[in-house]
C-alpha positions as CSV (number, residue, x, y, z in Angstrom):
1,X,55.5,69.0,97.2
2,X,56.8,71.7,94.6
3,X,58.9,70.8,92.0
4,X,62.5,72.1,92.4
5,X,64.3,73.4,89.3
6,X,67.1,72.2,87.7
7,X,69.2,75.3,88.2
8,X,68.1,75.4,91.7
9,X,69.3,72.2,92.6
10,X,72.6,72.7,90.7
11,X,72.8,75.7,93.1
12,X,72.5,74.4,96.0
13,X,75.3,71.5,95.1
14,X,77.4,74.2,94.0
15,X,77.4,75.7,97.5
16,X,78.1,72.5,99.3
17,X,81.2,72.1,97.2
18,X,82.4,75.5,97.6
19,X,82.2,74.8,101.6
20,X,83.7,71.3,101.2
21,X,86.6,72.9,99.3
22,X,87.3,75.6,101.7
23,X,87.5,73.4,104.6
24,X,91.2,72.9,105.4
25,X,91.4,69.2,106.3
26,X,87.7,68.1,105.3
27,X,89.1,64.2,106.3
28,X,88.3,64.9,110.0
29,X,84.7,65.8,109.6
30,X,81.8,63.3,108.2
31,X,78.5,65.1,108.9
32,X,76.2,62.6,106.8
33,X,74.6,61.1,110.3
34,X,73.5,64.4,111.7
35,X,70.2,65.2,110.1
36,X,68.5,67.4,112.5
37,X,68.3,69.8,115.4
38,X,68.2,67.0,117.8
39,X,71.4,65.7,117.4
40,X,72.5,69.6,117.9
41,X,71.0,69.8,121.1
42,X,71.8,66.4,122.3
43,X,75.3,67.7,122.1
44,X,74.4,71.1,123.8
45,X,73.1,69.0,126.5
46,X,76.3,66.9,126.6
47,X,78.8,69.9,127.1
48,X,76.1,71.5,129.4
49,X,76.7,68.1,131.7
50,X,80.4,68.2,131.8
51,X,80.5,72.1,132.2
52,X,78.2,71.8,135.1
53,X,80.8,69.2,136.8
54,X,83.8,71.7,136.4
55,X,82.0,74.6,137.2
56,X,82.1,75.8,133.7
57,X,78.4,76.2,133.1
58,X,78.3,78.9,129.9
59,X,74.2,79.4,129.4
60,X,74.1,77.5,126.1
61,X,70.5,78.9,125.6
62,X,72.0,82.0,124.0
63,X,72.7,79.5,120.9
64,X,68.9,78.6,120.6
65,X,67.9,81.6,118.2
66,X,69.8,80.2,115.3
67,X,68.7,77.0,116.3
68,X,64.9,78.2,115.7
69,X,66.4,80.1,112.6
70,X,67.8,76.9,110.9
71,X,64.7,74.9,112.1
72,X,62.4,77.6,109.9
73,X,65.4,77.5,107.6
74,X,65.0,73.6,107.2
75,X,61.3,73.5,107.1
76,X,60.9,76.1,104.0
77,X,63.8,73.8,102.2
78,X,62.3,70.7,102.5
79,X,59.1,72.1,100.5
80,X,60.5,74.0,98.0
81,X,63.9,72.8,97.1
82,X,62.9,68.7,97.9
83,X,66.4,68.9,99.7
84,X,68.5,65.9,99.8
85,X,69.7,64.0,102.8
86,X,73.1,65.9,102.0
87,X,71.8,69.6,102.0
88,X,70.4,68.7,105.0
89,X,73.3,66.8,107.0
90,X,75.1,70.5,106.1
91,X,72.8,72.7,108.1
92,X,73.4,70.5,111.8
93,X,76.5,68.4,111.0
94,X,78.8,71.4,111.5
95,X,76.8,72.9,114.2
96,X,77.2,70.0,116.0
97,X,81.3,69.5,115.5
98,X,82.3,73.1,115.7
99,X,80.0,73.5,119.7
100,X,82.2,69.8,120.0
101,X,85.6,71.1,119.1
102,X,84.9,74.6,120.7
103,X,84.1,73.6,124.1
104,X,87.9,72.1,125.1
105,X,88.9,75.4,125.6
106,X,86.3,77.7,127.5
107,X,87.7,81.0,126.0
108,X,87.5,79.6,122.6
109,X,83.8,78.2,123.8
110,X,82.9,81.5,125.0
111,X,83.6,83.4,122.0
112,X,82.2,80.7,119.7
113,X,78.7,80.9,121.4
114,X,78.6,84.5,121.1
115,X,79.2,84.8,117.7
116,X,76.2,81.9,117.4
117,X,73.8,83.8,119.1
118,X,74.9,86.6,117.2
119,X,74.3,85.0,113.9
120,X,70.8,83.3,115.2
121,X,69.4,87.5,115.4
122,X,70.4,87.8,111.8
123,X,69.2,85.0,110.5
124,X,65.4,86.2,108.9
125,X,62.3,84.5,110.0
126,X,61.6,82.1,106.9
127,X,58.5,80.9,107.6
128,X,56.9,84.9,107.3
129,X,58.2,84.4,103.7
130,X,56.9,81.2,103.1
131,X,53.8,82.4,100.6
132,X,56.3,84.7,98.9
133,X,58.5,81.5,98.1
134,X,55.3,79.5,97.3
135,X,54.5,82.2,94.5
136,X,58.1,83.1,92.8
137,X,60.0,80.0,91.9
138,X,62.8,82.9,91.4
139,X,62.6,83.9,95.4
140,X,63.4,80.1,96.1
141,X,66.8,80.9,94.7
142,X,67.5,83.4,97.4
143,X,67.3,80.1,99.9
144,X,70.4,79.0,97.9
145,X,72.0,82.3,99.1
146,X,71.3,81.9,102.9
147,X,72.4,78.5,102.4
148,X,75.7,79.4,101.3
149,X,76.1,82.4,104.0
150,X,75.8,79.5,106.5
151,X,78.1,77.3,105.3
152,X,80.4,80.0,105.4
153,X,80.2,80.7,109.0
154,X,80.3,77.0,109.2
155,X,83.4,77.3,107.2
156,X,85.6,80.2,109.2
157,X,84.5,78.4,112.3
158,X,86.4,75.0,111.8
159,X,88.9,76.4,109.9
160,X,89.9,78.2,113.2
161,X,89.1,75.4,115.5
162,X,91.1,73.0,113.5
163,X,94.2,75.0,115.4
164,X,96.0,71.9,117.4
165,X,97.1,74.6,120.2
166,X,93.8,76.7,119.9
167,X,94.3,77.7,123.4
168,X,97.4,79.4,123.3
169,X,96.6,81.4,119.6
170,X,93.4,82.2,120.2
171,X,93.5,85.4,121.2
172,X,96.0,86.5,118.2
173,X,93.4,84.5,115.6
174,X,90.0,85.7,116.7
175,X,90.3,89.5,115.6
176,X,90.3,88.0,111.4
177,X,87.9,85.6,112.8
178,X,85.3,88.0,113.8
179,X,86.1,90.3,111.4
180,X,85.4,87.6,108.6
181,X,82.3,86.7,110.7
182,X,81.1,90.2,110.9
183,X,81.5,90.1,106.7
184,X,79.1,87.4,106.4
185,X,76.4,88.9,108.8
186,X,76.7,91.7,105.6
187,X,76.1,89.3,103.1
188,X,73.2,88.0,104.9
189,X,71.1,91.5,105.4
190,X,71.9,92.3,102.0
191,X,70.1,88.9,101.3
192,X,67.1,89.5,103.6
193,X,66.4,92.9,101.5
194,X,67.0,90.6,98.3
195,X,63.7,88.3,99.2
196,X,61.2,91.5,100.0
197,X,62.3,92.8,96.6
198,X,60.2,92.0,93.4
199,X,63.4,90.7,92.3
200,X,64.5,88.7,88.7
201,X,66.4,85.5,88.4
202,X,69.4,87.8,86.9
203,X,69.4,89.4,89.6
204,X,69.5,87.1,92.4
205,X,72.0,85.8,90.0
206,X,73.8,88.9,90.5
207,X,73.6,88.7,94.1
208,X,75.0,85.2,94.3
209,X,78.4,86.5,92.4
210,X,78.2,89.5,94.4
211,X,78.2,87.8,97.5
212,X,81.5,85.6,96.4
213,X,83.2,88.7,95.1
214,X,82.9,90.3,98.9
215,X,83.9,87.2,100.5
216,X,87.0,87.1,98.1
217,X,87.8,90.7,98.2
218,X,87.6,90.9,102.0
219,X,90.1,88.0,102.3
220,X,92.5,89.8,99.4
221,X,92.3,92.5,101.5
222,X,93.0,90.9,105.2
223,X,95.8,89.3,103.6
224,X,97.2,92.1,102.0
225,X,97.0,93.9,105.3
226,X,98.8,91.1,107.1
227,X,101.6,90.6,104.5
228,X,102.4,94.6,104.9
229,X,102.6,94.7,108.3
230,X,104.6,91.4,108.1
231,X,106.8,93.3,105.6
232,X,107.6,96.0,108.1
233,X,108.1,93.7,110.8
234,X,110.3,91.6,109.1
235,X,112.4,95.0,107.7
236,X,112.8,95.8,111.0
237,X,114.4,92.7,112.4
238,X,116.0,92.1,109.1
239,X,116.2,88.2,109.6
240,X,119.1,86.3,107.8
241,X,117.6,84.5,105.0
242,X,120.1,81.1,104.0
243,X,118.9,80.3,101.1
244,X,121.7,81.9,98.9
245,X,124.0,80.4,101.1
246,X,122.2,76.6,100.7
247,X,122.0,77.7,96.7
248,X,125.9,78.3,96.4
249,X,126.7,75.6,98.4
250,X,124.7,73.0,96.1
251,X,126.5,74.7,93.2
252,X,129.5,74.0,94.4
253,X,129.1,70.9,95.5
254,X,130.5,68.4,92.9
255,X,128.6,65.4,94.1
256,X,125.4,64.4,96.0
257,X,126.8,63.7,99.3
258,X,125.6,61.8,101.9
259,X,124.2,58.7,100.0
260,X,125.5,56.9,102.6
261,X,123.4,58.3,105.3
262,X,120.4,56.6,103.8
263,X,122.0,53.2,105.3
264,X,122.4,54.9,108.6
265,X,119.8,53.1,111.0
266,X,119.9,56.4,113.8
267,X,119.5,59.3,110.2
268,X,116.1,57.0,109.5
269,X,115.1,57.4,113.2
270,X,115.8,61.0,112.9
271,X,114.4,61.8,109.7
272,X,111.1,59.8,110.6
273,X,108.5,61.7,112.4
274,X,106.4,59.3,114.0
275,X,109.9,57.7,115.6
276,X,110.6,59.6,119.0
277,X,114.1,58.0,120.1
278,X,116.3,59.7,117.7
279,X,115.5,63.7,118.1
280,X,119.0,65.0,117.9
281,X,121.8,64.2,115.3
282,X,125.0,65.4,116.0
283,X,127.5,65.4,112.1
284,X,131.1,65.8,113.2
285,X,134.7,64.9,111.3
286,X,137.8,66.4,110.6
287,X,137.7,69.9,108.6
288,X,137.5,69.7,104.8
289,X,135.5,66.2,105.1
290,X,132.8,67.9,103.5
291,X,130.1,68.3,106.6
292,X,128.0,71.4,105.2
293,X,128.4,70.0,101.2
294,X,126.5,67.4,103.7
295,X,123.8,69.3,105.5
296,X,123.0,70.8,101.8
297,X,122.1,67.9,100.2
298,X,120.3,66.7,103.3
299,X,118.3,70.0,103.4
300,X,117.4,69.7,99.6
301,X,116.5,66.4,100.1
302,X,113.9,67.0,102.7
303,X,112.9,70.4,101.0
304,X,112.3,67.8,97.5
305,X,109.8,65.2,100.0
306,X,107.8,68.8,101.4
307,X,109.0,68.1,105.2
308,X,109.4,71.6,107.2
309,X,113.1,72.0,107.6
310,X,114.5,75.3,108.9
311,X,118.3,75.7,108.1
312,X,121.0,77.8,109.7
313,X,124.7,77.9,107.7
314,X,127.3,79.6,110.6
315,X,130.4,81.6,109.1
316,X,133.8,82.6,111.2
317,X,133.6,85.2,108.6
318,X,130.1,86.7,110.2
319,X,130.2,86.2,114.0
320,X,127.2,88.7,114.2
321,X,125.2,86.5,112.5
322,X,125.6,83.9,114.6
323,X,124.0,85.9,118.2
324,X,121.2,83.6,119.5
325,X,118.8,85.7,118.9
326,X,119.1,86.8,115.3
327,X,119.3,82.8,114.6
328,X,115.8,82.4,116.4
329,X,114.4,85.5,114.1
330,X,115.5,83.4,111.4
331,X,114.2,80.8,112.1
332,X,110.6,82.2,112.8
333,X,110.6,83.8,109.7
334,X,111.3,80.6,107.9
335,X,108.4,78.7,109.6
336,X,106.2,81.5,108.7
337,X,107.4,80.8,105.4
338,X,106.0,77.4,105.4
339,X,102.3,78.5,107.1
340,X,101.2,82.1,107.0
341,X,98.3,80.7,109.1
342,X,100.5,81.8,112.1
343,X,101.8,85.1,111.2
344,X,99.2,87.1,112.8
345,X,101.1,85.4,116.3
346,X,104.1,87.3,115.2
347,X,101.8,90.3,114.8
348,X,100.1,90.2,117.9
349,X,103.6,89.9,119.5
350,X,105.2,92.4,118.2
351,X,102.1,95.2,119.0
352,X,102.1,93.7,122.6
353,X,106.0,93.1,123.2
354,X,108.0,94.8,120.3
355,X,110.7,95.6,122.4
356,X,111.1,92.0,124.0
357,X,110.4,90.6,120.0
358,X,113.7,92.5,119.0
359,X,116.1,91.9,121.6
360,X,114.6,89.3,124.6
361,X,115.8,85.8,124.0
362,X,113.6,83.9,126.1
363,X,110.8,85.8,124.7
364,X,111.5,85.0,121.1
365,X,112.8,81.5,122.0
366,X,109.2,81.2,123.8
367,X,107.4,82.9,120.4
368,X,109.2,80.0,118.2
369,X,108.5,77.4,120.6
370,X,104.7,77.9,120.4
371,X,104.5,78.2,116.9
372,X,106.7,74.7,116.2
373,X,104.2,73.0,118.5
374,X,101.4,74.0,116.5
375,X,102.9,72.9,112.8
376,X,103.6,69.2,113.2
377,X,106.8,67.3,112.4
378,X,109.6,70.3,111.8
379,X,113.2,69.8,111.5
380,X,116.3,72.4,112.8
381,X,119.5,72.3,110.9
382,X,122.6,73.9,112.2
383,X,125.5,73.7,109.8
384,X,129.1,75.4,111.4
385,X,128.5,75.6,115.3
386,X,132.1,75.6,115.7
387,X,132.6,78.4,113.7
388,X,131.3,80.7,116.1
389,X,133.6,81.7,119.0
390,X,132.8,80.1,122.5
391,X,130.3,82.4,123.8
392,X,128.0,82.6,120.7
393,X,128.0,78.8,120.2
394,X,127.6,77.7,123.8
395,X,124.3,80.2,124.0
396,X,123.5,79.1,120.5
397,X,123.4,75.5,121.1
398,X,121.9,75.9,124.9
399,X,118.8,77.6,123.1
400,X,118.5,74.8,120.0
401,X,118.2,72.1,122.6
402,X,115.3,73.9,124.7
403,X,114.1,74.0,121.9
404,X,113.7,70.1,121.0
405,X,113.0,69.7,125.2
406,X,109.9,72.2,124.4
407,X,108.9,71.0,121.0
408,X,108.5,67.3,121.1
409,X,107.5,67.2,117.3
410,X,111.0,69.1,116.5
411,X,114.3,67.5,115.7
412,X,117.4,69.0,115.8
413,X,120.7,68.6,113.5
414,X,124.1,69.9,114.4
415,X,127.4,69.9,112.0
416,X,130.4,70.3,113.9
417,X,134.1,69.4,114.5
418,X,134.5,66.9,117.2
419,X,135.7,70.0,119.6
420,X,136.1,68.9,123.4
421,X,133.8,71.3,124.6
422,X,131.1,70.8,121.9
423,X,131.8,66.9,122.8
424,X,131.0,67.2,126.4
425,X,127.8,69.4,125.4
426,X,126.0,66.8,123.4
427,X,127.5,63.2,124.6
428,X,124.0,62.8,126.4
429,X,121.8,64.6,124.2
430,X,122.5,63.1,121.0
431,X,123.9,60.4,119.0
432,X,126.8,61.1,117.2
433,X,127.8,60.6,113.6
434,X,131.3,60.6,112.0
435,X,131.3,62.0,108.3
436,X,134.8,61.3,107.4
437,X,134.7,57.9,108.4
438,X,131.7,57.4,105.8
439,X,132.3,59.5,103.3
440,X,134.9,57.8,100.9
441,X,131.9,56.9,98.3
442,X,131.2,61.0,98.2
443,X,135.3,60.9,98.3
444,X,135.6,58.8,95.5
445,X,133.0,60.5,93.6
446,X,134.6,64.0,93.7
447,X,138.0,63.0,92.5
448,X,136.7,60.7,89.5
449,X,135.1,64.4,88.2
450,X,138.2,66.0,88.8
451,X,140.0,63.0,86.8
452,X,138.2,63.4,84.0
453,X,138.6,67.3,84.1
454,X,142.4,66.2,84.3
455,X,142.5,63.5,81.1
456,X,140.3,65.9,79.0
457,X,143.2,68.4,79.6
458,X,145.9,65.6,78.3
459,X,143.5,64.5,75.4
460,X,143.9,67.8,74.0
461,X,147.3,67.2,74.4
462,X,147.2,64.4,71.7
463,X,147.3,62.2,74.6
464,X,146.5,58.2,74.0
465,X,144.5,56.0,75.5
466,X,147.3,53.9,77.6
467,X,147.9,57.2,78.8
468,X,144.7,58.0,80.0
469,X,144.1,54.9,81.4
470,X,147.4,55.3,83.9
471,X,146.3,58.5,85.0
472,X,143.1,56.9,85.7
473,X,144.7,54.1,87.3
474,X,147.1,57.0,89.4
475,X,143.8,58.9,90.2
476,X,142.2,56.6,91.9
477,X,144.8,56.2,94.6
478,X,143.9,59.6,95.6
479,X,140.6,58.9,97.1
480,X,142.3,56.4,99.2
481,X,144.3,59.0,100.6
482,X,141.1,61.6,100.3
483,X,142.9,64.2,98.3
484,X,141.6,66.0,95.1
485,X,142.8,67.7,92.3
486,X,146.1,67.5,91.2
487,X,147.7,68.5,87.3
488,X,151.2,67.9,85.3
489,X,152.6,65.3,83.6
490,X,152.0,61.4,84.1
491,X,154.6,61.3,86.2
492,X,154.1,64.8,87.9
493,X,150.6,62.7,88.9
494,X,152.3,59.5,89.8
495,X,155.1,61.3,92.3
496,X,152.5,63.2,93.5
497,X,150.6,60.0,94.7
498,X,153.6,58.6,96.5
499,X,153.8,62.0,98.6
500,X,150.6,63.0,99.5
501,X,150.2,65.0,102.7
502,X,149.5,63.9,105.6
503,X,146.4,65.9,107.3
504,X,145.3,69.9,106.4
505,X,148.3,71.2,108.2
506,X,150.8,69.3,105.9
507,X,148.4,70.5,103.2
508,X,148.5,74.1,104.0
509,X,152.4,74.2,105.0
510,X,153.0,72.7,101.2
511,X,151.1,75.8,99.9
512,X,152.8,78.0,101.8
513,X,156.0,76.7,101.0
514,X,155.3,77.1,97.3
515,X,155.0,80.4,97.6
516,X,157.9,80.8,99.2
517,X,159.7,79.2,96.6
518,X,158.2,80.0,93.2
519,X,157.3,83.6,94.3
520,X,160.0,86.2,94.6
521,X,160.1,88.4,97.5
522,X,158.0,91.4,96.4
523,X,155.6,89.0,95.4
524,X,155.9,87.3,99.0
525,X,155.1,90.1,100.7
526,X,152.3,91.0,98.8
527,X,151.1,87.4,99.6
528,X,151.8,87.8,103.2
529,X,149.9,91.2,103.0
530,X,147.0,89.9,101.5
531,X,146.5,86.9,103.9
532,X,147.1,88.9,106.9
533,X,144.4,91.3,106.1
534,X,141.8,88.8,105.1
535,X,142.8,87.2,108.3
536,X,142.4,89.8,110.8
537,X,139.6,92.3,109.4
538,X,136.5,92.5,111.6
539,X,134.3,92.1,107.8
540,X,134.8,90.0,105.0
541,X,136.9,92.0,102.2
542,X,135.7,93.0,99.0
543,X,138.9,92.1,95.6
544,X,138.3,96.1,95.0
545,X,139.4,97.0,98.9
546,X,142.0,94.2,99.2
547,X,143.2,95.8,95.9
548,X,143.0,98.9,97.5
549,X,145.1,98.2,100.5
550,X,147.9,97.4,98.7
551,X,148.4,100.9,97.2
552,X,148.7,102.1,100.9
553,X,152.3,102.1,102.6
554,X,152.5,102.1,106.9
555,X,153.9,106.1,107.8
556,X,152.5,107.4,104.3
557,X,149.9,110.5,104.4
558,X,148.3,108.9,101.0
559,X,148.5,106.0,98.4
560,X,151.5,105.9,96.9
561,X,151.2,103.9,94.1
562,X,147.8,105.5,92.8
563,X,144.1,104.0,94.0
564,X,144.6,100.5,94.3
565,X,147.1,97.9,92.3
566,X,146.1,96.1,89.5
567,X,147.0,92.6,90.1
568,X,145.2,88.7,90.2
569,X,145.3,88.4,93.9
570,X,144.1,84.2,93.3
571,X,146.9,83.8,91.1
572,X,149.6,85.1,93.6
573,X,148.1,83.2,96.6
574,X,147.0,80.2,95.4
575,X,144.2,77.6,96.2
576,X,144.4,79.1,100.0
577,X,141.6,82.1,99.1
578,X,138.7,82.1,97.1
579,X,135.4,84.6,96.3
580,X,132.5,83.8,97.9
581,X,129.9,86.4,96.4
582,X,131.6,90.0,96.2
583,X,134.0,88.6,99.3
584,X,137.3,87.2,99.4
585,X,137.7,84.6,102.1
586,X,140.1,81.8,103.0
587,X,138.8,78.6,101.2
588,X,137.7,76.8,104.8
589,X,138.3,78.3,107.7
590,X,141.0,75.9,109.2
591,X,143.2,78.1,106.9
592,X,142.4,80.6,108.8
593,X,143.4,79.1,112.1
């Protein structure tokens, strides 16, 4: 038997960890006990047996060219390269799995064998060269080559047959497969000329590099292609993104909420994904009890431990946002996010169906449904549902729970107030949680930050430390009586703490009533002006235009006091309004109603 150099047999271990590490989950396959073309065919048999009883019969001859290929293949090896049990178990072990995995679905099977018999014509005859690799230890290296070119098919093949739901994407998947396929079949009659050339070890050297520099440059360039036509897709629909909203809600959040949800035996259920009992959570409490401070921290949370959570923050300030079907593109596009496996799905859909992708619920419900039950364990948030007016959120919610009746791997999360009609919706369908009955930790929390922010003030009044300590002592009634921030005097903060309202509409009439009090009347109506507009226009309000519309007079052909006023619109109204990026809107919506 020839002796096998060292940088021969480093070359063939380098290929069988390049294929190990391009495998995408390499824990499901153990091909060390397949060692020959027997096992192979004892399998083609087996499939041959079961397609024969459902009718199914697919003429697996067609795969017994490669076969014979890989047999010659095998033979020349074991002289010239003294090939390892290993090298070996690589040549039938994934043979043997990917005619296994392919024949569950006969379109999948089908399309498999062809490319198989495809391969097995390209494939050279090896024995013919046999005296040439006897003579050039330098030729032997060009086995290395085919040896890789196999395990690349091998490679594409189970990567794509790893696909839980390969039935429903195959038809969107196989064009990239075949195409990579086709690329390989390249590689290998450039490798066929390589062994009837007087060729040098540098050169076949060349070759190898050549051959990963095509395999790489050919998926650079698929990928590129798909993230374009992605891009244009996604341009078109122009899905709502959520993250700036989840980043500016985080940022204003003063504490970690919802530590005590951790102690909460249905949230584990929920945020498990092996438990199946608890697939809906519905968050509900009183306005102001801090629900979406809550579904941010819960969604950073999840992000922080790699689970797939999709998010959706609802505004009364942007009903439009809320229609069913731009909340489904969203979502989509945020799963594709997570996998771009999937995305040529959304591109097959959108070349077949564009105009049901832009504007057909059912089709795009449908669309997201077959993705989630292809990506394991995901999680829906929906922060605000009662935000929306009654259509959009009875549609909404109707669509989210087909969702987790279609997807059984998919939990949903709603945040809510306890509305009647909401109530009625989801009594059955989920099990309900009440934030402001739990939340006086997060409570607590908040207002000890505000204290401080309140006795650093005083310190800086030459305040002492008896002082300090009252107002501590005055604070802390206030989380009792979940209420935050209040300033004055010592005894501004101890009346305050006998007279604390009672509920947000006591809250609200107080700060209305301040203005009317401290403000005088030109400054009242400018208040009343200013809330009434933020109120009632159809978009949220830019300072500049609110600024804007108080230069205008009712009956005037033009502004009458110039362009716009100059005036600090949050110091004349108070806590009630607030910017929210280049918007001015009411500080919760229950102002609003």
């Amino acid at each position: 038997m020839a002796t096998t150099p060292s940088w021969l047999d480093d070359a063939f271990k380098s290929a069988m960890e390049d294929f190990k590490k391009s495998l995408k989950n390499p824990s499901l396959y153990d091909f060390s006990k397949i060692n020959s073309p027997d096992d192979v065919m004892r399998e083609a048999a087996k499939i041959e047996n079961e397609q024969r009883k459902t009718k199914t019969l697919r003429g697996l001859r067609r795969i017994e060219p490669l076969i014979n290929g890989l047999k010659e293949y095998a033979a020349v090896i074991e002289v010239f390269v003294q090939a390892q049990p290993e090298i070996m178990s690589l040549i039938w072990g994934p043979l043997k799995f990917i005619l296994q995995a392919s024949s569950a679905v006969i379109t999948a099977f089908d399309k498999v064998v062809k490319v198989i018999a495809d391969l097995g014509t390209t494939l050279p005859s090896f024995k013919i060269y046999a005296q040439l690799f006897e003579s050039n230890h330098y030729i032997r290296r060009a086995l290395c080559l085919f040896y890789a070119d196999i395990l690349d098919f091998y490679a594409v093949l189970l990567n794509f047959l790893v696909n839980r739901r390969l039935n429903v994407f195959i038809e969107s998947l196989w064009p990239n497969i075949r195409s990579s396929i086709a690329n390989i079949q390249e590689n290998m009659e450039h490798h066929k000329a390589i062994m009837t050339a007087n060729v040098t070890l540098e050169e076949i050297i060349r070759a190898e590099k050549a051959r990963k520099s095509t395999l790489e440059e050919y998926a650079h360039s698929q990928a590129f292609r798909e993230s374009q036509t992605f891009s244009v897709i996604r341009n078109e629909l122009n899905p709502h993104n959520y993250d700036t909203e989840l980043a500016d809600i985080l940022r204003r959040s003063s504490v970690t909420s919802g530590d005590w949800l951790d102690h909460e035996t249905n949230y584990k259920k929920w945020r498990d994904p092996t438990d199946h009992d608890v697939r809906c959570l519905w968050l509900h409490g009183i306005p102001g009890s801090g629900k979406t401070f809550l579904a941010g921290n819960l969604i950073q949370g999840m992000q922080h431990f790699n689970q797939r959570v999709l998010f959706v923050f609802l505004s009364h300030d942007d009903q439009s946002a809320g229609d069913t079907i731009k909340v489904l593109h969203s979502l989509i596009f945020q799963l594709l996010e997570y996998d771009v496996t999937f995305r040529p799905t959304l591109l097959k859909a959108s070349e077949s169906n564009y105009r049901k992708l832009k504007s057909d619920c059912s089709f795009v419900l449908d669309l997201l449904c077959t993705i989630l039950n292809n990506t394991g364990a995901s999680y829906l948030i929906l922060d605000g549902l009662d935000e929306l007016n009654e259509v959009s959120w009875k549609h909404l919610l109707s669509n989210a729970l087909q969702i987790i009746e279609k997807c059984q791997e998919t939990k949903l999360l709603i945040s809510s107030r306890e509305e009647r009609e909401i109530s009625l919706r989801l009594e059955s369908k989920s099990i309900p949680l009440r934030v402001n009955s739990k939340n006086h930790q997060d409570i607590h929390s908040f207002v000890h930050l505000e204290c401080e922010d309140i006795i650093d003030e005083k310190k800086r009044s030459r305040a002492d430390e008896e002082i300090c300590t009252r107002i501590r002592e005055a604070i802390d009634m206030i989380a009792e009586n979940s209420e935050g921030k209040h300033q004055g005097t010592l005894s501004d903060i101890e009346s305050q703490m006998k007279n604390l309202p009672d509920g947000l509409d006591q809250a609200y009439g107080r700060l209305l009533d301040r203005i009317k009090i401290e403000l005088p009347q030109g400054l009242r109506n400018v208040v009343r002006t200013i809330l009434q507009w933020i109120a009632c226009a159809q978009r949220p309000l830019r300072e500049e235009e609110i600024l804007q519309l108080l230069a205008l007079e009712p009956g005037k052909p033009d502004f009458t006091k110039g362009p716009k006023e100059y005036r600090d619109i949050f110091q004349v109204c108070g806590p009630v309004i607030e910017t929210r990026g280049d918007h001015v809107r009411f500080v919760h919506f229950s102002a609003k109603e």
